[in-house]
Structures are given as structure tokens and as C-alpha cells.
RODO-2510 file (C-alpha; in nm, 4 decimals, decimal comma):
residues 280
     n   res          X          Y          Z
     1     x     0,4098     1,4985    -0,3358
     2     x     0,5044     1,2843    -0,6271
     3     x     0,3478     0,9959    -0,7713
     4     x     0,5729     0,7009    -0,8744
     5     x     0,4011     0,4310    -1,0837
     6     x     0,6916     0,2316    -1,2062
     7     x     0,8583    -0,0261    -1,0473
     8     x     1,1575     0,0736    -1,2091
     9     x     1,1074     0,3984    -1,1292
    10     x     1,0623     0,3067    -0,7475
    11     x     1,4158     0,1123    -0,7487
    12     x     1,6435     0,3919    -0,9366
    13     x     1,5231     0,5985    -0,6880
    14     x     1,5794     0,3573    -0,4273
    15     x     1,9170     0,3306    -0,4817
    16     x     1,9441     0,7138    -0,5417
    17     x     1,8527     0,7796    -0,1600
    18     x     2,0822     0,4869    -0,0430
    19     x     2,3740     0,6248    -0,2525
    20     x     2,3552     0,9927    -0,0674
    21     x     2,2415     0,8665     0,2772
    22     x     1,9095     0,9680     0,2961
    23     x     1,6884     0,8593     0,5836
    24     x     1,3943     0,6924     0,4675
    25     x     1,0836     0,6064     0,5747
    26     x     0,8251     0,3865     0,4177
    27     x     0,4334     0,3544     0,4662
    28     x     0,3395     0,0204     0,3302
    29     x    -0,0711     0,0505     0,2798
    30     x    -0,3094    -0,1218     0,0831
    31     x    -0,5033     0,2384     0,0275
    32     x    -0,8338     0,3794     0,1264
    33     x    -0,6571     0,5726     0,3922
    34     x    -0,7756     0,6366     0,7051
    35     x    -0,6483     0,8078     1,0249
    36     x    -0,4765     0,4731     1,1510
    37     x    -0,2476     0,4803     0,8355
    38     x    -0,1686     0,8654     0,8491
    39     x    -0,0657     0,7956     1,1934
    40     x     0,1922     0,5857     1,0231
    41     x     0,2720     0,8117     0,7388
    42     x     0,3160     1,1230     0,9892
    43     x     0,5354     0,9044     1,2508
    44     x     0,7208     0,8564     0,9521
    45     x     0,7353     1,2298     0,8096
    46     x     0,8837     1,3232     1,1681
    47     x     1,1830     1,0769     1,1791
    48     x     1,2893     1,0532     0,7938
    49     x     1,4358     1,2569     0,5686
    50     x     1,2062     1,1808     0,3531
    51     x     0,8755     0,9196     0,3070
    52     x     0,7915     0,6986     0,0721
    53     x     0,4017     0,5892     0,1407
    54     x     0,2691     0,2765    -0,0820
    55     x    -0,0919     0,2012    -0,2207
    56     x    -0,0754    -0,1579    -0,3974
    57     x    -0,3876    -0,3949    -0,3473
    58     x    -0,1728    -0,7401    -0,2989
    59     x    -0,3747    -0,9271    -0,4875
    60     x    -0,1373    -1,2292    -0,4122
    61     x    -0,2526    -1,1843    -0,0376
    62     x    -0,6330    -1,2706    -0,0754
    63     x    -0,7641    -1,6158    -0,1178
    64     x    -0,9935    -1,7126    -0,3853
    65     x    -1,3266    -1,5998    -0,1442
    66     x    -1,1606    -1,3082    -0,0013
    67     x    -1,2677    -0,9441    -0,0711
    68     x    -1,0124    -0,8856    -0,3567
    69     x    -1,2328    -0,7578    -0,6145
    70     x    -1,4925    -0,5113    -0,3792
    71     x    -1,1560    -0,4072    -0,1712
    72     x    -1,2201    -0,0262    -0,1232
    73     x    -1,0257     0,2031    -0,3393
    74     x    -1,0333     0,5716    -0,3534
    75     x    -0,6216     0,6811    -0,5227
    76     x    -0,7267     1,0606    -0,5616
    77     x    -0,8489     1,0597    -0,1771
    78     x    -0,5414     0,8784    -0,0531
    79     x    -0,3444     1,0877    -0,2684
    80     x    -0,4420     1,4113    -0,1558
    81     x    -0,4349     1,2657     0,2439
    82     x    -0,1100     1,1202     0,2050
    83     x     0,0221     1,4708     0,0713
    84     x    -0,1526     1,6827     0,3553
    85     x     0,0127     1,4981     0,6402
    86     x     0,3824     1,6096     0,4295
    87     x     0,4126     1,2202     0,2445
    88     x     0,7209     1,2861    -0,0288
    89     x     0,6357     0,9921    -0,2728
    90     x     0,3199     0,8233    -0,3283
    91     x     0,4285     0,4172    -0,4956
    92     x     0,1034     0,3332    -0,6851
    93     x     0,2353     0,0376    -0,8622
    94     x     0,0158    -0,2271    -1,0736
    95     x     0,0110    -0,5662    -1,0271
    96     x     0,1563    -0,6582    -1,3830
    97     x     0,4390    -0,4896    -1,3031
    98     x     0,4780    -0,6116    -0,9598
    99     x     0,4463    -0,9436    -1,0525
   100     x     0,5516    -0,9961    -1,4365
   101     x     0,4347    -1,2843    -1,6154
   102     x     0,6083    -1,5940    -1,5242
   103     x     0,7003    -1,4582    -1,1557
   104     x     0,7050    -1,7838    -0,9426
   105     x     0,8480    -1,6969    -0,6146
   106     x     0,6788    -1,7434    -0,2536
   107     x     0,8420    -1,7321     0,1011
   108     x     0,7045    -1,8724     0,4232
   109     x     0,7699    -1,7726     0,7342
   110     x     0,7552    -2,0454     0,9753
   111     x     0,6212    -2,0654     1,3397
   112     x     0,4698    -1,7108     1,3554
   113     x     0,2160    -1,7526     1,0436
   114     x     0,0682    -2,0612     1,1628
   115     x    -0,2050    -1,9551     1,4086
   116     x    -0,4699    -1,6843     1,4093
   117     x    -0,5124    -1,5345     1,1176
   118     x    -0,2398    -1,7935     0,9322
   119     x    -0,4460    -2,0823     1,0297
   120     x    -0,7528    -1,8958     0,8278
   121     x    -0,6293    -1,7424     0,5648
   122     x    -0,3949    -2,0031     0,4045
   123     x    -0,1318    -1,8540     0,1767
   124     x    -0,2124    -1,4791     0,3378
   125     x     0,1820    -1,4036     0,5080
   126     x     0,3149    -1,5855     0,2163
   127     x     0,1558    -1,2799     0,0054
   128     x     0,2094    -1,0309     0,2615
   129     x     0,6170    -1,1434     0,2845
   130     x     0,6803    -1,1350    -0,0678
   131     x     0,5473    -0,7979    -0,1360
   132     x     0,7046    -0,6352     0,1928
   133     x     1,0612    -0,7760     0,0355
   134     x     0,9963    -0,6249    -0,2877
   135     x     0,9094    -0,2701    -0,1290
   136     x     1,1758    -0,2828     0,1464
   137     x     1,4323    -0,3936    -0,2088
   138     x     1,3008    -0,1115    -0,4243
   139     x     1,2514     0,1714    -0,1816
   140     x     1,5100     0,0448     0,0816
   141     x     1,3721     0,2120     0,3593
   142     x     1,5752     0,2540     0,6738
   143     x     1,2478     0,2402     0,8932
   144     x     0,8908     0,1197     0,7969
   145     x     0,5967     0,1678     1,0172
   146     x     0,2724    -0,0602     1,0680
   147     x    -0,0156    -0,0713     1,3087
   148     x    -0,0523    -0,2166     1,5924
   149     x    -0,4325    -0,3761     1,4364
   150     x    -0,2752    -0,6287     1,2295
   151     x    -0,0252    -0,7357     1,5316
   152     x     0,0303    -1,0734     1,3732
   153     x     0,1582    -0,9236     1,0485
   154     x     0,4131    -0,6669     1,2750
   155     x     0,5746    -1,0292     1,4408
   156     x     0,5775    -1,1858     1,0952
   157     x     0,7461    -0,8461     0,9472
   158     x     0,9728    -0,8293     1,2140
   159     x     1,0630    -1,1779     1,2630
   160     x     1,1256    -1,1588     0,8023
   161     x     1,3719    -0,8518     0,8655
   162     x     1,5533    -1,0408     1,1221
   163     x     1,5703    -1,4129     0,9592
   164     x     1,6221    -1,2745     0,6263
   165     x     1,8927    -0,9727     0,7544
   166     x     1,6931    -0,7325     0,5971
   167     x     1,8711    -0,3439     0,7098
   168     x     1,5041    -0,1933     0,8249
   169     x     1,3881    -0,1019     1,1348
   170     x     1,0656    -0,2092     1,1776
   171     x     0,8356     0,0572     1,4510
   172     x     0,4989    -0,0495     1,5453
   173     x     0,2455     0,2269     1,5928
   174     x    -0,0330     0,2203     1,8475
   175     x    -0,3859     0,1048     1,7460
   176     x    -0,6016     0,4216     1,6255
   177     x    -0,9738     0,4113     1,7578
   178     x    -1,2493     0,5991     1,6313
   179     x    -1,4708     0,7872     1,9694
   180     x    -1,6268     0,4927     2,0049
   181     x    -1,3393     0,2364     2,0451
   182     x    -1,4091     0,0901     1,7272
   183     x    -1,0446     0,0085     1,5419
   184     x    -1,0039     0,2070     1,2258
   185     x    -0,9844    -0,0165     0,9358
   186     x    -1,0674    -0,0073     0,5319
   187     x    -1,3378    -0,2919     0,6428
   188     x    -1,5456    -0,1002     0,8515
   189     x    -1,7186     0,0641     0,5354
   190     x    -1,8428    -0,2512     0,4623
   191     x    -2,0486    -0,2262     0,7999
   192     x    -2,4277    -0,1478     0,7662
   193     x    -2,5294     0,0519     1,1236
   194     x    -2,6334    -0,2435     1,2655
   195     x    -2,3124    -0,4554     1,2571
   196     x    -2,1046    -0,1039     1,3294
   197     x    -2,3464    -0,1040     1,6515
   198     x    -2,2464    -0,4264     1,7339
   199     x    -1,9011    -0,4550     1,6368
   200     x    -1,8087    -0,2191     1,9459
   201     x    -1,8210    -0,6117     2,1635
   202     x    -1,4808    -0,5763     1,9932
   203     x    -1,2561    -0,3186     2,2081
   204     x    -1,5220    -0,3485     2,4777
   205     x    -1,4296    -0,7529     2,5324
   206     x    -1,0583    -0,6655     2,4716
   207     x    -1,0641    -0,3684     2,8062
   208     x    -1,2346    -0,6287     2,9769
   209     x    -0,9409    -0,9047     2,8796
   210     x    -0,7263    -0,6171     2,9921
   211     x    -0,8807    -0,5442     3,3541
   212     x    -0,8876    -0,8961     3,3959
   213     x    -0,5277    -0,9144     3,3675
   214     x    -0,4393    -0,6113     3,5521
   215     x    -0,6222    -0,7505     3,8027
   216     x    -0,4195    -1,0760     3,8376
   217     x    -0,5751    -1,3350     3,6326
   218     x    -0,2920    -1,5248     3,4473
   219     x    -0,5434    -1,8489     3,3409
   220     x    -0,5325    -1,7469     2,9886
   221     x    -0,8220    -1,9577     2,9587
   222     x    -1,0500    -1,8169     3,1810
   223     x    -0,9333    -1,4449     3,0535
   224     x    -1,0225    -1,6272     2,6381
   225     x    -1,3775    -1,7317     2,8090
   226     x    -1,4778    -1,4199     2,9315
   227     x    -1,4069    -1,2439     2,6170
   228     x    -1,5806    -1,4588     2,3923
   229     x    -1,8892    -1,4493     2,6307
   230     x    -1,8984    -1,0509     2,6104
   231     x    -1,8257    -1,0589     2,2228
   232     x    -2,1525    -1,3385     2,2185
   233     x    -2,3901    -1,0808     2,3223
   234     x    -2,3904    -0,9329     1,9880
   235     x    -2,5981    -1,1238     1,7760
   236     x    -2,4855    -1,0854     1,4585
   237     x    -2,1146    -1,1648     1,5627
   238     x    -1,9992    -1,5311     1,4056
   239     x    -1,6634    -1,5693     1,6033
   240     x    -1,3504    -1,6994     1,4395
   241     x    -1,1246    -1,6759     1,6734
   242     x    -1,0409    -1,6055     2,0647
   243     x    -0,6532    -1,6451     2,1488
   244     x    -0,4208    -1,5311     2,3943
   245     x    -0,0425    -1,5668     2,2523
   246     x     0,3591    -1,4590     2,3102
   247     x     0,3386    -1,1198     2,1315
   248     x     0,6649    -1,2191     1,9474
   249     x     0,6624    -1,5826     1,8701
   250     x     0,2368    -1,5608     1,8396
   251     x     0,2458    -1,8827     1,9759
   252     x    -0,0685    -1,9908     2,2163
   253     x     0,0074    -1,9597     2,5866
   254     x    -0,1558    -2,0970     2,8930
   255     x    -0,0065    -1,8581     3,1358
   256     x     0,1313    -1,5817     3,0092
   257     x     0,5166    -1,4447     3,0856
   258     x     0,6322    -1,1157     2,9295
   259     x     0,4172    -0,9643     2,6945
   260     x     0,1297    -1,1445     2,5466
   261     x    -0,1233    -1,0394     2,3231
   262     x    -0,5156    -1,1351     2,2830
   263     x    -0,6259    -1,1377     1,9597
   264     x    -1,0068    -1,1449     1,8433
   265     x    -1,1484    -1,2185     1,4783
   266     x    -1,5150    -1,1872     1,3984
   267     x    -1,7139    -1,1567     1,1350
   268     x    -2,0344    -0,9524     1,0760
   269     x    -2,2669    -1,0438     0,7948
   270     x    -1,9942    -1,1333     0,6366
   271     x    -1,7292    -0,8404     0,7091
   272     x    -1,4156    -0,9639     0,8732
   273     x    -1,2867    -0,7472     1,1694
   274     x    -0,9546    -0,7907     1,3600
   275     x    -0,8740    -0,6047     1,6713
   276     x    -0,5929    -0,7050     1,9758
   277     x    -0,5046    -0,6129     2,3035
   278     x    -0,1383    -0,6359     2,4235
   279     x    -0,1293    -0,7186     2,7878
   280     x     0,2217    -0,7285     3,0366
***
């Protein structure tokens, strides 16, 4: 595997691929890699030519009391994971050169950053959409892959791709659980064993959401009730959010029609966790 740390490195190359019709695939991570984003990365190695798998800490992302600073990092561990699951290129850019001195440009994408986690984080997707447009221009991927965790960042990537005409397929991979049911994420080191006890109200409040509905129960709000009573149980859990919305437009729905999605945010001393269920 090779490590690029150039950005104009990254786009010579970029254009390289394009100009001899190369497949590519691209792995767009923040690092500290678990099994959730080598999912990703070996989806990609099986349906590319060849894949391109980025570590960049978006600083531009995280608001001014957000974890930016403490974010995990561990480049020769990702590295060496990224490389073992067959991962071509490794993009380990810094921020200076990602975003030069006088860079001034933000985008907003309208409707589906404006609830959940868009009505938290303020300025998050504006972050998140300017640095997916800079990897998708400099690598130009023909497919890039993201989980299924962060389902409000797949609508707003796919929903970008499609207003902006970007030419990348976008493929959502499937949620990866540890035994437990626990979603993998970077955050979870942050747990102590107490709040990693009783962070499982998580997935265990999202199968019940999901019987509910297989059941028949289309009052969104009664489905949105009984979750945030199970995820209540847990002490420690300070909730910031319990929403049921359309799983493309991530706008809030009473009753839901096609496929919906309910979303959960919580906190835990202090560690944000995100986990979702999609449901129809």
C-alpha cells in the first residue's frame, strides 16, 4: 500500500486513473479504524480496480466544544489495517494543505441537514460537504462507500452527488455491531465500562422500535415513546434525540410510508453515541 500525503499528489493521480479508466473506489474515514470502516474499505477492494482509503481529521467539521483535539488517532495502526484488508492508497493529508490560508468556501445542503444531528451540531454537513467534494475532485472515485451508523450523513452525501451532478456512486454499507450489539465507532473508546454497559439501551431500544413496527404499529409517536422509555433505564444516558424520519429526505414523519429510519443520539458522561434503525 502506498501512502499519499500531498494534495497535489492525490489529484495528479486522480486524473491519472480517470485518464486510463480505472475503477475506483474510495474509503472516506476520519481514522482510528475499526471493523465498521474495513467493511467499507474491503466492499470497496472487491468492486474497484483499485482503492483509495482516506484518514483526514476534518477539523472544519467539529464545533468549537466538540472532541477535535482528543479525537482518537492511531496512522501506523490504520495504516497497517487498511493494507491487510488489500487498500491500494492510503490519503493522509494535513489540514494546511487541505485548506490553504485564505480558503473561504462553505456549501449547505438544504432540507436534509436541518434535523437530527444538523439541528445539534450547527455548521457539521457544511464541514462534512466541503471535504467529501474535495476528495471525490482529487481522487475522483467512481464509487465511495459509508456506513450505515452515520445514516444522516449517507442522505446528505447522496442527496450532494445528485444536486451537485457529482459522477460517484454512492453504496451504503450495513451497520457493523460488536457481539454485543453495540455499533462500532471511534467514540466508543472514550467509554469507561460503566457507560459501555449501559450504552447497549442503544441497539436494544432500536430492535424493539423494529418489532414494534413489524408488528404493525405505524404511530411514529408511540414507536419514538417506547424507545426513549427503554433507552431511560440507563442511568447515565442524557438523551438528545428520539426521531423517526423519511430515510431519504430525513424529514420527521408521523406515519411512516416507504422506508423510514429511527435515529437515536445519546450521550454518556459526556461521549456522544449515534446509532439507527431503518424500518419498511
Amino acid at each position: 500500500m502506498e501512502l499519499i500525503r500531498s494534495v497535489a499528489e492525490m489529484a495528479a493521480l486522480g486524473r491519472k486513473w480517470r485518464a486510463e479508466n480505472l475503477r475506483v473506489g474510495l474509503v472516506p474515514t476520519m481514522g482510528y479504524l475499526h471493523e465498521g470502516h474495513l467493511a467499507l474499505a474491503q466492499r470497496a477492494v472487491g468492486e474497484n480496480d483499485l482503492t483509495v482509503l482516506s484518514i483526514f481529521v476534518n477539523p472544519i467539521q467539529f464545533g468549537p466544544s466538540e472532541d477535535l483535539a482528543v479525537y482518537p488517532r492511531d496512522l501506523d495502526g490504520d495504516l497497517a489495517k487498511a493494507g491487510a484488508v488489500g487498500v491500494n492508497y492510503a490519503f493522509v493529508p494535513e489540514a494546511e494543505d487541505m485548506y490553504p490560508q485564505g480558503f473561504g468556501t462553505s456549501m449547505d445542503v438544504a432540507g436534509v441537514t436541518e434535523t437530527l444531528c444538523g439541528a445539534s451540531r450547527k455548521g457539521h454537513f457544511q464541514g462534512v460537504c466541503v471535504v467529501l467534494t474535495k476528495l471525490f475532485n482529487l481522487v475522483q472515485p467512481a464509487n465511495a462507500y459509508f456506513g450505515q451508523k452515520d445514516g444522516q450523513q449517507l442522505a446528505v452525501v447522496r442527496k450532494l452527488v445528485k444536486d451537485l451532478n457529482i459522477p460517484v456512486h454512492i453504496a451504503g454499507v450495513p451497520i457493523v455491531r460488536e457481539a454485543d450489539g453495540l455499533a462500532k465507532s471511534s467514540r466508543n473508546v472514550y467509554l469507561d465500562a460503566e457507560c459501555r454497559e449501559q450504552a447497549l439501551v442503544l441497539n436494544q431500544s432500536l430492535q424493539l422500535a423494529k418489532r414494534l413496527f413489524d408488528e404493525g404499529e405505524r404511530d411514529a409517536s408511540l414507536i419514538k415513546a417506547a424507545v426513549q422509555a427503554h433507552i431511560e433505564t440507563a442511568p447515565l444516558a442524557q438523551i438528545e434525540y428520539v426521531e423517526m424520519v423519511d430515510a431519504v429526505t430525513m424529514q420527521p414523519v408521523r406515519r411512516p410510508e416507504g422506508q423510514v429510519m429511527l435515529a437515536v443520539a445519546v450521550r454518556f458522561k459526556g461521549t456522544r453515541l449515534i446509532d439507527n434503525v431503518l424500518l419498511g
